[in-house]
C-alpha positions as CSV (number, residue, x, y, z in Angstrom):
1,X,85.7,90.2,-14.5
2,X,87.0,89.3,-10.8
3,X,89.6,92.2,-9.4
4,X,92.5,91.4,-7.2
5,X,95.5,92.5,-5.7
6,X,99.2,91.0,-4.7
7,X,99.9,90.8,-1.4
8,X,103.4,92.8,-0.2
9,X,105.7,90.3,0.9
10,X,107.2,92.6,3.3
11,X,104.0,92.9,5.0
12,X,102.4,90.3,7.3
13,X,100.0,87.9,5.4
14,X,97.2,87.8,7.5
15,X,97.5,91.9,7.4
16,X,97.5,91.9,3.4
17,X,94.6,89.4,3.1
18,X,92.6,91.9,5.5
19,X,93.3,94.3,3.8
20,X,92.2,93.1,0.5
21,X,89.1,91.6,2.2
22,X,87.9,94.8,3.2
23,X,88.2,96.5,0.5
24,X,86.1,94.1,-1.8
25,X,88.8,92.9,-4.0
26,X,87.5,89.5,-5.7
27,X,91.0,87.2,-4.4
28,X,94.6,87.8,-3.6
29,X,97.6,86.9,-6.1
30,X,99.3,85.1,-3.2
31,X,103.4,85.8,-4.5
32,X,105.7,83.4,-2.4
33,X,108.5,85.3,-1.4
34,X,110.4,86.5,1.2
35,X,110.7,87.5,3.9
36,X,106.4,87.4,5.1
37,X,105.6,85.0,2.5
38,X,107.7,82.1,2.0
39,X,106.5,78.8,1.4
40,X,107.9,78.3,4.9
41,X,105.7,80.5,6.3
42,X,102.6,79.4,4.5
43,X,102.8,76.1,5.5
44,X,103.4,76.7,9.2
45,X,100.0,79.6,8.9
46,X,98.0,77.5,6.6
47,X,95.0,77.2,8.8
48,X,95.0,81.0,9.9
49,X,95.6,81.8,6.0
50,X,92.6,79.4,4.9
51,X,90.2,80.8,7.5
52,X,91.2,84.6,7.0
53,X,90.4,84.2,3.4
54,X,87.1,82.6,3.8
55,X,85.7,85.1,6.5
56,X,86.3,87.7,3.6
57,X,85.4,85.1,0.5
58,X,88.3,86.0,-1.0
59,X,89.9,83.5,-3.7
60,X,93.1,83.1,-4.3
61,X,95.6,82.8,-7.5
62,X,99.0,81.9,-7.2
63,X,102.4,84.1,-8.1
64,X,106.2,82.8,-7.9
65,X,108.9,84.9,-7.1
66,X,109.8,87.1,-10.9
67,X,113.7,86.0,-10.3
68,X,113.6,82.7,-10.5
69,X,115.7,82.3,-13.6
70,X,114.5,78.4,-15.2
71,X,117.0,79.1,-18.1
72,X,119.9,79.4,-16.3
73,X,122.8,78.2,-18.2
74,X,124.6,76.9,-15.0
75,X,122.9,73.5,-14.8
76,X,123.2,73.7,-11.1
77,X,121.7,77.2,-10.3
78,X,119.2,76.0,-12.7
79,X,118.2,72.9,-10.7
80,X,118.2,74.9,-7.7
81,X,116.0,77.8,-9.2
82,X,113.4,75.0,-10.0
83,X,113.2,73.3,-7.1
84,X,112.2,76.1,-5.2
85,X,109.5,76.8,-8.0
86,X,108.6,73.2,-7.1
87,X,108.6,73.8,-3.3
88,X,105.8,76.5,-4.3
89,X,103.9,75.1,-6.9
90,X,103.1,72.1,-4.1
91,X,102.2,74.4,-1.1
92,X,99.9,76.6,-3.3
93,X,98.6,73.1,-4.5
94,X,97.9,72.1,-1.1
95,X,95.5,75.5,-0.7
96,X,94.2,74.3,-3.8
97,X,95.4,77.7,-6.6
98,X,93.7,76.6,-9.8
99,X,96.2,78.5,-11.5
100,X,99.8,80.0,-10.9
101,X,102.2,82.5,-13.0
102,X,105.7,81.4,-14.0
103,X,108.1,83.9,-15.5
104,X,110.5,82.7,-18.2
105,X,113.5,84.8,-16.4
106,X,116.0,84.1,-19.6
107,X,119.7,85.0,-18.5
108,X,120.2,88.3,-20.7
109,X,119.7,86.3,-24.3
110,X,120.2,90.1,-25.6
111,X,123.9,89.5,-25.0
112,X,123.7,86.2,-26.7
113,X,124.0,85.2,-30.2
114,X,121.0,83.7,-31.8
115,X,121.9,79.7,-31.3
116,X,122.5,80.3,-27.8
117,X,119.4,81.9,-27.2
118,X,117.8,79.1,-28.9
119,X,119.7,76.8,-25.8
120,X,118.6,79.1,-23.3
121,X,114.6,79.8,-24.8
122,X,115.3,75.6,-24.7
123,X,116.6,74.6,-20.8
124,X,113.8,77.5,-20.2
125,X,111.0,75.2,-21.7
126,X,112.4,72.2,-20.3
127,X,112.4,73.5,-16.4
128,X,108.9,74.7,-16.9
129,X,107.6,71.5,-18.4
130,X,108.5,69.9,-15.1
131,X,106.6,72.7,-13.2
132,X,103.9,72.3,-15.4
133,X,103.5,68.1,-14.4
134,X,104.0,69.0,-10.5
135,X,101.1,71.8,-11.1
136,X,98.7,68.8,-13.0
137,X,98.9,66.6,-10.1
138,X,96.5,69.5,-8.4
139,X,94.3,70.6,-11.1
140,X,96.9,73.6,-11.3
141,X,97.4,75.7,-14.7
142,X,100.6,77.5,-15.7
143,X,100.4,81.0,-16.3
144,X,103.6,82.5,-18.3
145,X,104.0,86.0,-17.7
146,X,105.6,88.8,-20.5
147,X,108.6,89.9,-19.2
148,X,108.7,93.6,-21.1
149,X,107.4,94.3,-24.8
150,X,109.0,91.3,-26.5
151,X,112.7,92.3,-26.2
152,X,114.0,89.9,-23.5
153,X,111.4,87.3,-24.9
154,X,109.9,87.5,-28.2
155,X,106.0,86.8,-29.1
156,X,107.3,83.9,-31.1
157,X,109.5,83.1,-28.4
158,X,106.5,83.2,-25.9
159,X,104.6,81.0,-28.3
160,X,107.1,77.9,-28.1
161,X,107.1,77.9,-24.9
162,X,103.5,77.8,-23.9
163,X,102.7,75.6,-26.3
164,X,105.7,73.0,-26.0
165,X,105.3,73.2,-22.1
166,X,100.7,73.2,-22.5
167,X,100.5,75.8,-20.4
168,X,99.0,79.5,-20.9
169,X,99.4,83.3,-21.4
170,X,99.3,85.6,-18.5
171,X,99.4,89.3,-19.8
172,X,101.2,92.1,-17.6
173,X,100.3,95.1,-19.0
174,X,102.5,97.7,-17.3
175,X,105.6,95.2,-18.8
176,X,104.1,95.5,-22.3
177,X,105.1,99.3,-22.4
178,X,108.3,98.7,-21.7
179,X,111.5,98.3,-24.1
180,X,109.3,99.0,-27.0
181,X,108.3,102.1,-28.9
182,X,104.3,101.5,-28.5
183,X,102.6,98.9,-25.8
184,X,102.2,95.7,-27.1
185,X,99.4,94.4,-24.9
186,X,96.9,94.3,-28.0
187,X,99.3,92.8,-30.2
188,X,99.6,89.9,-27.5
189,X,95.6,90.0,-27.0
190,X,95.2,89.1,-30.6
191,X,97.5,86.7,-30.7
192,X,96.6,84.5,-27.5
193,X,93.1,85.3,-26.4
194,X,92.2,84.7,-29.7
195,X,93.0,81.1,-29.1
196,X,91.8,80.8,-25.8
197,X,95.1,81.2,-24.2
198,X,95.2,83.7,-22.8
199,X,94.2,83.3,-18.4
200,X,95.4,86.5,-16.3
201,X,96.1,89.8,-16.2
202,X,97.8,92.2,-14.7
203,X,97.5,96.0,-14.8
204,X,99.9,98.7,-13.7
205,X,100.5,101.8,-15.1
206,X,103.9,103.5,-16.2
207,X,106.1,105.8,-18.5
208,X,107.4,103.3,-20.6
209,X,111.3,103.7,-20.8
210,X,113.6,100.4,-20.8
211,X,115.7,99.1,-17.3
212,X,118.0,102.0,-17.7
213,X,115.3,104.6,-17.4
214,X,111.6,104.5,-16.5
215,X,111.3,101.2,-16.2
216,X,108.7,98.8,-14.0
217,X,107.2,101.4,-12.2
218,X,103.8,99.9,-11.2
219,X,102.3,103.2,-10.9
220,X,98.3,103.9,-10.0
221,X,95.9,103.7,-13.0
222,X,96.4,107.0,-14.5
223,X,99.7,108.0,-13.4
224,X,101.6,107.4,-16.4
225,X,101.2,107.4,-19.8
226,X,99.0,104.1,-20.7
227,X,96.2,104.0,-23.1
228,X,93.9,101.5,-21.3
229,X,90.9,102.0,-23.3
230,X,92.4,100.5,-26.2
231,X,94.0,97.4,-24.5
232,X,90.0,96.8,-22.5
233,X,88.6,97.3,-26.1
234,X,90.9,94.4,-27.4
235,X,90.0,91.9,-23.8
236,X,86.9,92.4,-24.6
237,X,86.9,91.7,-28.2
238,X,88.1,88.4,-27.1
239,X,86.1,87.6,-24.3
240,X,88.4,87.9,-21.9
241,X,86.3,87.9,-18.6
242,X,88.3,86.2,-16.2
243,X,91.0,87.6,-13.6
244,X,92.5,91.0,-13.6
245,X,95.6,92.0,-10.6
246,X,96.4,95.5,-9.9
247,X,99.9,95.4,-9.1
248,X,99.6,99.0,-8.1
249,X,103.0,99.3,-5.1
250,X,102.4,102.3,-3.9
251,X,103.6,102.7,-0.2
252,X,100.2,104.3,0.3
253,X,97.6,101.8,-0.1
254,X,94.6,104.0,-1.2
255,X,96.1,104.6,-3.9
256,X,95.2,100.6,-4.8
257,X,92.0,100.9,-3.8
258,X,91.3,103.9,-6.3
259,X,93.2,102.2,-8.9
260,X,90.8,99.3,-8.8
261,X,87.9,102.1,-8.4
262,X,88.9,103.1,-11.8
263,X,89.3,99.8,-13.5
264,X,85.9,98.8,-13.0
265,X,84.6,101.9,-14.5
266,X,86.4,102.1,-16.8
267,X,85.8,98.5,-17.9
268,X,82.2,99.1,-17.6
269,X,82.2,102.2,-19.7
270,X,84.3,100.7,-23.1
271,X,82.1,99.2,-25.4
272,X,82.8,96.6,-28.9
């Protein structure tokens, strides 16, 4: 398993990569977003960025913004919403990221009945498809990310679109306790590592609860109310030995560092 962390785009770049550097984290999940890490920005620093990662060997995955919303149903804030994923998906190609998440931000299909959803699950596919040919021309794989535990987009729902656009699962495991009576992470385990599909991870912890309450906490491992054990049973029933992000945001950055502490031993200690 290689361990990594996202950088705080609030923070400078150099600072974040550092800081992960130091701390013996396998790679950064480079997230292109304002206002310290904009595509802008990495283009202008691209030659301080490449050599700061390589004094520390540190790799790097990619990580667009989470608002980005591909199944807009204004056709015009949808084209605009994709071209910036575009405008990322080259400069992270140019630093040559083997593989980048995408999240299929739907526009509230709750409030939708079913036929519309079915248009907006559809212009979703169809913007990420065109993502997914930009990422090819680099060698790039797509990564779609699980928004919450299958209430704003359904397993089935994830399923058409990863396999209609060719691209792959990326499981978030803090968003798998959310909206949902009991986290969902092994249910989507089984169903797409199984097949091979399944490329990234993230881990947070949280309390579960649903956007009114509780909600996206990315807590430190142990901090909320997460069964880990369980969900590192099911990766490794799978064979899932690839990447793993703490997206731990705690204003305190030790608390990161003993987050990924944790992980490792933790992953070491559960046995199949």
């Amino acid at each position: 398993m290689r361990y990594g962390a996202m950088n705080n785009p609030y923070n400078n770049l150099i600072d974040e990569i550092k800081l992960f550097g130091e701390n013996k984290f396998d790679y950064i999940d480079l997230t292109l977003e304002k206002p310290e890490a904009t595509p802008e920005i990495l283009i202008e620093k691209k030659k301080e960025i490449l050599d700061a990662l390589s004094s520390y060997n540190l790799g790097v995955v990619g990580h667009t913004p989470w608002y980005l919303e591909l199944g807009h149903p204004y056709e015009s804030v949808r084209k605009a919403f994709l071209k910036e994923a575009l405008k990322i998906i080259e400069v992270l190609g140019k630093i040559e990221v083997s593989k980048t998440t995408i999240h299929p931000l739907p526009a509230f299909p709750r409030m939708h009945k079913r036929k519309y959803r079915e248009k907006i699950v559809g212009w979703t596919i169809d913007s990420i498809k065109k993502i997914v040919n930009k990422a090819n021309e680099y060698g790039m794989i797509i990564v779609i990310e699980n928004l919450d535990g299958g209430k704003l987009l359904s397993l089935e729902e994830y399923e058409e679109i990863i396999v209609k656009t060719m691209s792959y699962f990326h499981l978030d495991i803090g968003h798998a306790n959310l909206d949902t009576r009991t986290n969902r992470s092994v249910e989507f385990i089984k169903h797409f590592g199984s097949r091979g599909l399944l490329k990234h991870v993230h881990i947070s912890d949280n309390v579960g609860g649903t956007m009114k309450a509780g909600w996206d906490l990315h807590l430190p491992i142990g901090a909320g109310k997460i069964d880990f054990r369980s969900i590192f049973k099911a990766l490794k029933e799978v064979k899932y030995d690839d990447t793993m992000t703490l997206e731990v945001f705690s204003r305190d950055r030790d608390y990161l560092i003993l987050s990924k502490n944790k992980v490792k031993k933790l992953w070491e200690e559960v046995k199949i």
